[in-house]
C-alpha positions in Angstrom: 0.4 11.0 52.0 -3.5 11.7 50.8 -1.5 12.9 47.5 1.2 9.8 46.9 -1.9 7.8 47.3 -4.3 9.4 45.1 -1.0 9.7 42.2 -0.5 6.1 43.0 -3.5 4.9 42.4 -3.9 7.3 38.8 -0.9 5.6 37.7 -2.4 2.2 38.1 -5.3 2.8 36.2 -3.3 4.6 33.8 -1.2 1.6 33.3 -4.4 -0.6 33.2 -6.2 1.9 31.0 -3.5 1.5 28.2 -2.9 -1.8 28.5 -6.4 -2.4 27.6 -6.5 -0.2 25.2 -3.8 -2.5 23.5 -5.4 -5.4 23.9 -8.6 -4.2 22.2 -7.0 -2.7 19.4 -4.6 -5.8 18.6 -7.6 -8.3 19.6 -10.2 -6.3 17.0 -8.6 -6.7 13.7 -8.8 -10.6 14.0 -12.6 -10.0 13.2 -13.9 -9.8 9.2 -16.1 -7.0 10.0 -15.7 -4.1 6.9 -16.5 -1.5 9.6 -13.7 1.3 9.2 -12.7 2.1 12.9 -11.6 -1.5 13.0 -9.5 -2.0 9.6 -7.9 1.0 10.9 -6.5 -0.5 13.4 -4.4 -2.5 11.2 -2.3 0.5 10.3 -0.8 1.7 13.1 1.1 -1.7 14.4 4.5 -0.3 14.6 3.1 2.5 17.1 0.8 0.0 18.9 3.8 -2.7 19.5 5.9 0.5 20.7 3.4 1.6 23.5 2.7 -2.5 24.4 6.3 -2.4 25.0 5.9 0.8 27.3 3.2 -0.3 29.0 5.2 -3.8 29.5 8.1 -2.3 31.0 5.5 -0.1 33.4 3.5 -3.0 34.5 6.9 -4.5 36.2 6.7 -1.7 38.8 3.1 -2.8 39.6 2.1 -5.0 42.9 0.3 -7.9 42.9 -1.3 -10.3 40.4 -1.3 -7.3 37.9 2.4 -7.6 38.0 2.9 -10.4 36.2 -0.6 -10.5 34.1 -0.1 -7.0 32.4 3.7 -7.6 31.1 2.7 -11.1 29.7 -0.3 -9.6 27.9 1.7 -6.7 26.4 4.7 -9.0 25.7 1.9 -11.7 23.6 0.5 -7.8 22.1 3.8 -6.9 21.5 5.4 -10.2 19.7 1.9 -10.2 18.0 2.4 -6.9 16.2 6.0 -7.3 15.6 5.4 -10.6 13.4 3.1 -9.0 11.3 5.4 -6.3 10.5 8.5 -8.5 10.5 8.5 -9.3 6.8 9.4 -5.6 6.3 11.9 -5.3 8.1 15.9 -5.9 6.9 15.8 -8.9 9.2 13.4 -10.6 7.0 14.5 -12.6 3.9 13.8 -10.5 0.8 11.4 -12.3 -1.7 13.3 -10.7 -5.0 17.4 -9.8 -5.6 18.1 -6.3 -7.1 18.6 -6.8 -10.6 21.5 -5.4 -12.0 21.4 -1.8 -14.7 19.8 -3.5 -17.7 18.9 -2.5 -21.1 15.1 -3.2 -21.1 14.1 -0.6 -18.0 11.4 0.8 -17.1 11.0 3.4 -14.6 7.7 4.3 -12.9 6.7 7.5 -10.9 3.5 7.2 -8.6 2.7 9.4 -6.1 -0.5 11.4 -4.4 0.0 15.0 -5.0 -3.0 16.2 -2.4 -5.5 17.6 -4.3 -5.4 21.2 -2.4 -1.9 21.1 -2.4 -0.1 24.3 -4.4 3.2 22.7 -4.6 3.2 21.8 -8.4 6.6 23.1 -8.7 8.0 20.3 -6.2 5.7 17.2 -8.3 7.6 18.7 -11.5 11.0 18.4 -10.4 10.4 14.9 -9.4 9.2 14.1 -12.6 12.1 16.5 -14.2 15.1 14.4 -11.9 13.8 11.1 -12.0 12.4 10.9 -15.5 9.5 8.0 -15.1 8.5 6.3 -18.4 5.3 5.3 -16.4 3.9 8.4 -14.6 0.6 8.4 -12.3 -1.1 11.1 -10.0 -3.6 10.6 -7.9 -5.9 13.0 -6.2 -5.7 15.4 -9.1 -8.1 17.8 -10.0 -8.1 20.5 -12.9 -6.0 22.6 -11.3 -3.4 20.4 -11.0 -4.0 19.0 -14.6 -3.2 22.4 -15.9 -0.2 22.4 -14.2 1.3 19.0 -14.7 0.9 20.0 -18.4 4.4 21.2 -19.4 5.8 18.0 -18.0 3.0 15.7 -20.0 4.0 17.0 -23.2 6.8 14.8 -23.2 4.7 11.8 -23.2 3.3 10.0 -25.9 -0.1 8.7 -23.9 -1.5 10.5 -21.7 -5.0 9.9 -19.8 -6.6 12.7 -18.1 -9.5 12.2 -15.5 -9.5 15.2 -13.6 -11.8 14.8 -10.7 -12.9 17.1 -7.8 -13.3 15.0 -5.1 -10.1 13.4 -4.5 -10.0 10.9 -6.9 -9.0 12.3 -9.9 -5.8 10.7 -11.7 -3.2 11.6 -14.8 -1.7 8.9 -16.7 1.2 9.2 -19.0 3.5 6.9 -20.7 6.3 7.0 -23.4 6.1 3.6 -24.1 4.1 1.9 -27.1 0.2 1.7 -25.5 -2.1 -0.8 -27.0 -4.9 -0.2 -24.8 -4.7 2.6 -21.2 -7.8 3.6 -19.9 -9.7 4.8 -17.0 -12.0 2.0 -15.2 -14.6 1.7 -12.6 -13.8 -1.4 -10.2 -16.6 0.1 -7.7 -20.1 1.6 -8.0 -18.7 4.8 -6.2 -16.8 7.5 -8.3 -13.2 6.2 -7.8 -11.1 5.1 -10.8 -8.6 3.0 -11.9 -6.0 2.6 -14.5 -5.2 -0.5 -17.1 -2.9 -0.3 -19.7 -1.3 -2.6 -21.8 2.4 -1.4 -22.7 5.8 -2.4 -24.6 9.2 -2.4 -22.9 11.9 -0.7 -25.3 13.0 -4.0 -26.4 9.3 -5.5 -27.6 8.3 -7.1 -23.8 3.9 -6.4 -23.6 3.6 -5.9 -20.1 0.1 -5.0 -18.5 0.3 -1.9 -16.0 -2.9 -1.5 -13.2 -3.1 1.5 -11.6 -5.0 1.7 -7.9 -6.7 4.8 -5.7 -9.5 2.8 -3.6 -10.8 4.4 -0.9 -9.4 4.6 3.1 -11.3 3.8 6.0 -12.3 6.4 7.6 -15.8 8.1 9.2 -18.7 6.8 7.0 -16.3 4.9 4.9 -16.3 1.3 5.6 -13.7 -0.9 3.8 -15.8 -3.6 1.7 -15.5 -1.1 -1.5 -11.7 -0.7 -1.0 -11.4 -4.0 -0.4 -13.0 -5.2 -3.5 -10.9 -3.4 -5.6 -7.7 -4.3 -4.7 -9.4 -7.8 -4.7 -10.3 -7.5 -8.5 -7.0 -6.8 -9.3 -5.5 -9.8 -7.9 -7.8 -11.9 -9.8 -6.5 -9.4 -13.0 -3.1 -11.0 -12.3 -4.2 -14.9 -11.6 -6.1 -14.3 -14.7 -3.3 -13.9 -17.3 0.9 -15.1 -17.9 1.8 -11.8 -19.3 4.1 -9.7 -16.5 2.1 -6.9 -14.7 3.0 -4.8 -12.4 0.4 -2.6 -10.0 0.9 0.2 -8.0 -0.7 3.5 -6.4 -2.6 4.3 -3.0 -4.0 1.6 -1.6 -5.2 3.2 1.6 -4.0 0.0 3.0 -1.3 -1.1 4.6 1.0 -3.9 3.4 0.3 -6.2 6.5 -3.5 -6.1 6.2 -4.9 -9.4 5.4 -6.8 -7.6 2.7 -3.1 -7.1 1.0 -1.8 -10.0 2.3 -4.6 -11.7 0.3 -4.3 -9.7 -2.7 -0.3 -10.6 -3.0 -0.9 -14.4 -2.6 -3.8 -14.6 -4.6 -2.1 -12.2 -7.6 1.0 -14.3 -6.8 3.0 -10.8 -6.8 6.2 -10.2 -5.1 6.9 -7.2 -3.0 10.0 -5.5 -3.0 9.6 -4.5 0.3 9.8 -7.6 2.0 13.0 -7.3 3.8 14.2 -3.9 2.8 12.0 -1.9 4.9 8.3 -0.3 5.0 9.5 2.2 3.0 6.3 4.3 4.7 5.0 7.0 2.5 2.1 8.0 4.8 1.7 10.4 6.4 4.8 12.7 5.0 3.7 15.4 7.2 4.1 13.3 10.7 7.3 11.3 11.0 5.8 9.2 13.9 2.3 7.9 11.9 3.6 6.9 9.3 2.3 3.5 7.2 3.5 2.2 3.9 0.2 2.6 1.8 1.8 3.4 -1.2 2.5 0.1 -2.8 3.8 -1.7 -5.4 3.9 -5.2 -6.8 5.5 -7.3 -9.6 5.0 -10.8 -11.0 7.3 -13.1 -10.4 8.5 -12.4 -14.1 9.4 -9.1 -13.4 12.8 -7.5 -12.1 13.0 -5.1 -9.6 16.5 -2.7 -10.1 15.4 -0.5 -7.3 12.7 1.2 -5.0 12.9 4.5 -3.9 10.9 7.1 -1.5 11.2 10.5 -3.1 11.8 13.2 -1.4 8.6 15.2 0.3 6.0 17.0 -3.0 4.2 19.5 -0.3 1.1 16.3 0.3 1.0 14.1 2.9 2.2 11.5 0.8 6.1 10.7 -0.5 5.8 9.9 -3.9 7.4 6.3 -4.5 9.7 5.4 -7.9 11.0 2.3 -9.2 13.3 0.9 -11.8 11.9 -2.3 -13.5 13.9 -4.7 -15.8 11.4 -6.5 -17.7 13.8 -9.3 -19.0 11.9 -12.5 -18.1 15.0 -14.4 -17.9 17.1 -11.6 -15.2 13.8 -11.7 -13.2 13.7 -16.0 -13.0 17.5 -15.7 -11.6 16.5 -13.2 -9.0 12.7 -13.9 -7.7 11.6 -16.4 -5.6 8.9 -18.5 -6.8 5.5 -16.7 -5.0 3.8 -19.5 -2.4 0.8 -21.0 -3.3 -3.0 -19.8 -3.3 -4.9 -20.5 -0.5 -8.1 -22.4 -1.2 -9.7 -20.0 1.1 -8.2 -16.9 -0.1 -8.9 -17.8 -3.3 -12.4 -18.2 -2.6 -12.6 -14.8 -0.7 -11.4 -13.2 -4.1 -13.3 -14.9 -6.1 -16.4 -13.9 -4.6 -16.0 -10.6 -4.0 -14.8 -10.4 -7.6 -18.7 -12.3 -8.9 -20.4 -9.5 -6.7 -18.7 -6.6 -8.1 -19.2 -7.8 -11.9 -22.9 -8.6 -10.8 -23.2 -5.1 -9.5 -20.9 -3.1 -12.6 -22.3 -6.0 -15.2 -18.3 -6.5 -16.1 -17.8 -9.2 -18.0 -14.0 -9.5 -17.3 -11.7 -6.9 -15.9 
């Protein structure tokens, strides 16, 4: 009896334990704070609605008050999560049609290769099968600039910025370049890609290329955030189509992201398809869709694809564009408005970081 009674009373607090431990981490992210332990907690929401439901369905067999106050705090957790994921889910409604095979494709190859990963032979067949016209690596260091050689020479630009510290990136593109190079959006050593490019039948398209930094120990998020940040004002900034992709090391429900898509006015061609989670490749159950992409609202989407595993902990992510401004005013919906507020967020962390890098414009 000593032992029912001691189990008994472990399996309460074990039921307690975790549903605190959901209500902290659902309750946390509400805050603005940078600090990296609590913008983490935006990623995992899929997991953290799946154990409110657990602990929701444990809390029935409780007695007492608990019985009822536990189940209605992970059912508000639970519905919580779920509606920030919802939109990429195949319940929501998507926010662009496919467009049909066109004649003015282009097709774009971005992935994280892992800088100490030895798999170049897997990254070169997935440039080989799927044949990008836009290709860019991230985390690539010399070793894996040699190797992506034989499939560079098939490019006609091609920016190399081999770094050792997980930051490096490779650029190529076989389309006409007027301008592709290597930028600084931060005071820390973690670049970025612009280019300015021509669609095979004469469309100038501007191309940005992301790799901010995650949260994690001693890496807050007010960097990262500012980054992405700069290149939603980029895209308010201009009329000319653009299309951005790469790591993020955030997640596509973060408010950061939410606030980058509004204020960019981008679509995502996500919303109501899936997650499309290329994060982490190595663990099927923590996995986060970090690996983004977005389009104005004057360019087609044909598809979206997750590529099959390269050896890193990322799935590299493709995509067939149509950059026919007419086919992509048939099949987008019109992006909602700016936020005053959200534009004022971007806005200002956009002054501080040309105050700090004495940019001028992006």
């Amino acid at each position: 009896m000593a032992l029912q009674f001691i189990l008994k009373i472990l399996a309460i607090l074990s039921v307690w334990g975790m549903a605190a431990l959901v209500a902290v981490v659902t309750i946390l992210p509400f805050s603005d704070s940078n600090i990296w332990w609590i913008r983490a907690m935006d990623f995992p929401r899929l997991q953290i609605a799946i154990l409110a439901g657990v602990v929701m369905l444990a809390g029935l067999f409780l007695s007492g008050p608990t019985r009822v106050f536990i189940p209605v705090l992970m059912l508000a957790a639970l519905c919580y999560q779920l509606a920030r994921i919802y939109p990429y889910t195949i319940l929501a409604t998507p926010e662009l049609q496919l467009a049909p095979e066109g004649t003015d494709q282009v097709r774009v190859l971005s992935a994280n290769v892992l800088m100490e990963n030895d798999r170049h032979d897997l990254v070169l067949d997935r440039i080989r099968q799927f044949d990008p016209d836009i290709l860019l690596l991230m985390e690539t260091d010399h070793t894996w600039l040699d190797a992506m050689e034989p499939a560079l020479a098939g490019y006609d630009t091609v920016i190399r910025h081999p770094q050792d510290n997980y930051y490096g990136m490779i650029f190529a593109t076989r389309l006409p370049a007027s301008d592709a190079r290597i930028i600084y959006l931060t005071e820390d050593d973690t670049p970025s890609l612009i280019a300015q490019l021509t669609s095979a039948e004469g469309r100038a398209f501007r191309f940005v290329g992301l790799h901010p930094r995650p949260p994690v120990p001693g890496e807050d998020t007010e960097k990262r955030d500012r980054q992405i940040y700069y290149a939603a004002k980029f895209a308010a900034s201009t009329d000319m189509p653009l299309v951005v992709t790469g790591d993020f090391n955030d997640v596509a429900w973060s408010d950061t992201s939410r606030s980058f898509k509004h204020v960019g006015q981008y679509l995502d061609p996500r919303i109501g398809r899936g997650m499309y989670s290329s994060f982490d490749a190595t663990r099927w159950w923590l996995r986060f869709p970090i690996d983004q992409l977005y389009v104005t609202d004057n360019v087609a989407v044909t598809s979206l694809q997750r590529l099959d595993p390269i050896g890193s902990d990322h799935f590299p992510m493709a995509a067939t564009l149509n950059m026919d401004a007419a086919v992509a005013k048939r099949l987008n919906s019109t992006p909602k408005p700016i936020a005053e507020d959200e534009k004022e967020l971007v806005n200002d962390a956009v002054a501080k970081m040309r105050d700090t890098l004495g940019h001028e414009k992006f």
